[in-house]
Every structure is written in C-alpha cells, then in structure tokens.
N, C-alpha and C positions, 0 to 999 in steps of 0.2 A: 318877748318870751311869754311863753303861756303862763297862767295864773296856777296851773297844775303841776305840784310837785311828787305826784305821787299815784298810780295809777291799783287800786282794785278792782280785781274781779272774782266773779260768781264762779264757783265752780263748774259742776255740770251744767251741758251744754252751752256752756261761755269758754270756761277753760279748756276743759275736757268733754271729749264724746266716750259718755258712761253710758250710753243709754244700751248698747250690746250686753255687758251685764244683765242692766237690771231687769233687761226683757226677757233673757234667761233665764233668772231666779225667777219671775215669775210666770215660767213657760215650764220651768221643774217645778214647779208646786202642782201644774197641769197633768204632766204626765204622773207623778206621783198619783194622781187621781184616776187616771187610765182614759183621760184627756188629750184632745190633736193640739198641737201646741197652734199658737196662734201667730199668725205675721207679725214680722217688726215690726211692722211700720203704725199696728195697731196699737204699741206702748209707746214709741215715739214718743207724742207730743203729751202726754201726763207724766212723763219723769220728772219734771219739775215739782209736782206733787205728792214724791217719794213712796214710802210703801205704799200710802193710803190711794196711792194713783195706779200703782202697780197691781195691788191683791182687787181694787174695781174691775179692770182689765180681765186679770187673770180670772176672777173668781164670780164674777159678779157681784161683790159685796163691800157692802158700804162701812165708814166708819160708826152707825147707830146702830149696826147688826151685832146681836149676841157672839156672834164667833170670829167678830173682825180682831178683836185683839188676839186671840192666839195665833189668826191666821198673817198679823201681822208679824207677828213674832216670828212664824216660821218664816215668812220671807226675807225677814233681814237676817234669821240664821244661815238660809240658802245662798241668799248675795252674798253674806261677808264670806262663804268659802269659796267666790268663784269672783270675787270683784274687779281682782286683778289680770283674769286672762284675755277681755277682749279690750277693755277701756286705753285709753289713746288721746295723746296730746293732741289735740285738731293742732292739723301739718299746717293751717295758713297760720294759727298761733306762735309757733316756734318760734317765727323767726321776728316774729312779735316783741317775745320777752327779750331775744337773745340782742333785739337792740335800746331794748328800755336798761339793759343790763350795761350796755356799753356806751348809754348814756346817763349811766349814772342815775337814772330815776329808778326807784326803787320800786316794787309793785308786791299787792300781798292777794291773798286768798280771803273771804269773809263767806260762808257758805250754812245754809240749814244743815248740812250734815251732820252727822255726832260725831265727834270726837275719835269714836272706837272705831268709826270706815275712813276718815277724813285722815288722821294719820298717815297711817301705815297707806292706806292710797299714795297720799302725796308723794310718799319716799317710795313706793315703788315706779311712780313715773319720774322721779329725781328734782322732781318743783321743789324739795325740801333746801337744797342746795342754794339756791338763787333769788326763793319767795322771805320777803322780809320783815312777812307777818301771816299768820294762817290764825286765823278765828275759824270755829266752828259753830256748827249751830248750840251747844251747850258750853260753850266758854263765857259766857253771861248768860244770866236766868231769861231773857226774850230769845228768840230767833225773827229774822223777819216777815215779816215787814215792819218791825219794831227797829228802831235807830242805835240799840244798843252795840250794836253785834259790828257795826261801822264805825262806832264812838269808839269802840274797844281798839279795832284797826288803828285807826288814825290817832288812838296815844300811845300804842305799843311803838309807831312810827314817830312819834312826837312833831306831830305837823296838827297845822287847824285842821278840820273838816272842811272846811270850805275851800283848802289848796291839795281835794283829792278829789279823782272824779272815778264811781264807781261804773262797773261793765255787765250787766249782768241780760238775761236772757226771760225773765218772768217779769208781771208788772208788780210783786212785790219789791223786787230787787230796787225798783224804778221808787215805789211808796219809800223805799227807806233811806234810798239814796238822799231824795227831798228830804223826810224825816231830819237828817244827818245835817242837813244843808252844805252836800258834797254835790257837783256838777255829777251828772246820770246819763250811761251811752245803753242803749238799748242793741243786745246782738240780735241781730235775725236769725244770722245761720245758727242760732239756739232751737230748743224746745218749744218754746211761746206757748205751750197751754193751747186750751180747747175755748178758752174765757175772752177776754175783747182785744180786737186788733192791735197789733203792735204800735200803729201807727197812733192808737187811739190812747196810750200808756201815758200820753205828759212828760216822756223824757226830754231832756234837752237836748239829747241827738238822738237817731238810728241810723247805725253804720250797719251795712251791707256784707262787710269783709273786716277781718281782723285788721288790713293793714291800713284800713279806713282811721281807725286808733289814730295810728304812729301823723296822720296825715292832719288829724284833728288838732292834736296837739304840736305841729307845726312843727314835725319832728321827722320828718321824711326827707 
C-alpha cells in the first residue's frame, strides 16, 4: 500500500478550469474602457497569479503602479459577480475524486484563494459535499508558497504531513508541498505560469492526466 493517505489539491487549474471566468472579469474591465477584449488564451497561463496576473494582462499594469490597487479591487469585484458561470470541474478530474471517494481516501482543497470566492465556488460546483477539508488562502495568516496553508490541511485531516501528497499546477504549490514535507505531483494540464519549466519545479512526480493520480497511488 501506498505511504499516502490522503490526497490534496490546488484549486484552479489542478481542480478546476476557472480560467473562463477570470479572463472575463478581466476582458470586462476592457470593455468597460471601450477596449477589444483580448484572447483567452492570452490570460491562460498567469491565473495562477490571480488578479495581480489578470489586471497585467488586461490592463497593462503592474503591482508597483499607483492605480493597481483599485484596479485590483475592481477586478475581484467583476469576477466575484460572474465566477460561477463558466468555471468547471475538469471532466478527467471527476472521476478522479469519485474513486478517491469510494476508496475511502479522503482528499481536500488548499488554495491562494480568499475565503470570500473560495466558498461559495466550491458549493456551487458541489466539491463542498465530498472535499474533507478546503483551506483557503486567508485561513492561516501565510498563503503559499509558505507550508502553513498544508500544515492547516493535514491537521484539520488529522494525519502527518508526510502521509499526504499535494497536486497542484504552479511551482509554488510544489515550494510548499516540500515545505510541508508532503510528497508533490505536479499537474500539467494546469496553468504552469510564464516562469520555469514544469519539468524544472523539483516535484516528486509530473502526471500528464488526472488519472495518472489514481495510477501513482497504486490505486487503479
């Protein structure tokens, strides 16, 4: 049997494909400006980065510029009223959890998110039902790449750290999973950022496909 009793993951693009949202909210701050909205495929890969990846994109503007904070503010007011109409459980995921479920391993969410999108997301794709822990990015004063936010998981779970292996799609997720001293699976089919090859992250694995998981853990 595997040394893993316990399976986290990263929310957006590990869990969920959010990135339809949040390239929306920041394709309506666009036209709010009387702006051509821009390709998706150009927010893509900085959603892992959150607004501060989005309002770049969208706006040109960086976190050191005078009007990034309000500009940040309006984009998480924009997404939080539209977070939930395109976002989607990745379909190879499903059937992911639905066997981690009927074997009895429990699996949670640990995520940068705040609290105030991270909820009410979750229950609107029904993860609330099944996930056996959800940290967000403000349920401990770090988010990662800091090991709190996984410490927090794995007591809410009451298991070691080192009999959980986290899943995530950025190479913070990969910093903290180490951090934690929890075994680290690197998704591809995530986001990955604009920053160093996946391959290049130090994870203990890279899976290719969700059902890669279930195959790792010798559970297929």
């Amino acid at each position: 049997m595997t040394r893993f009793q316990a399976v986290l993951f990263d929310l957006d693009g590990t869990l969920i494909d959010s990135a339809p949202d949040l390239a929306g909210a920041g394709n309506d701050m666009r036209l709010a400006r009387g702006l051509a909205p821009l390709p998706y495929e150009s927010f893509r890969p900085m959603v892992g980065a959150g607004a501060r990846g989005m309002v770049g994109i969208a706006l040109q503007v960086v976190p050191t510029d005078a009007e990034f904070p309000a500009l940040r503010d309006e984009f998480l007011a924009r997404y939080e009223q539209r977070m939930t109409q395109l976002t989607h459980v990745f379909a190879d995921m499903e059937p992911v959890l639905a066997e981690l479920q009927a074997r009895g391993v429990p699996w949670g969410i640990v995520t940068n998110k705040a609290r105030r999108f991270t909820e009410p997301l979750v229950r609107s794709l029904g993860l609330d039902v099944s996930a056996a822990t959800v940290v967000s990015g403000d349920t401990t004063p770090y988010s990662k790449p800091h090991p709190a936010p996984l410490l927090e998981a794995a007591r809410q779970l009451e298991l070691d750290p080192r009999h959980c292996i986290y899943v995530g799609d950025d190479l913070r997720d990969v910093q903290a999973g180490h951090a934690a001293g929890m075994g680290t699976a690197a998704a591809s089919w995530g986001y990955l950022g604009m920053g160093e090859a996946i391959a290049n992250w130090g994870a203990d694995h890279v899976i290719q496909t969700p059902n890669e998981l279930l195959k790792l853990l010798a559970m297929a």
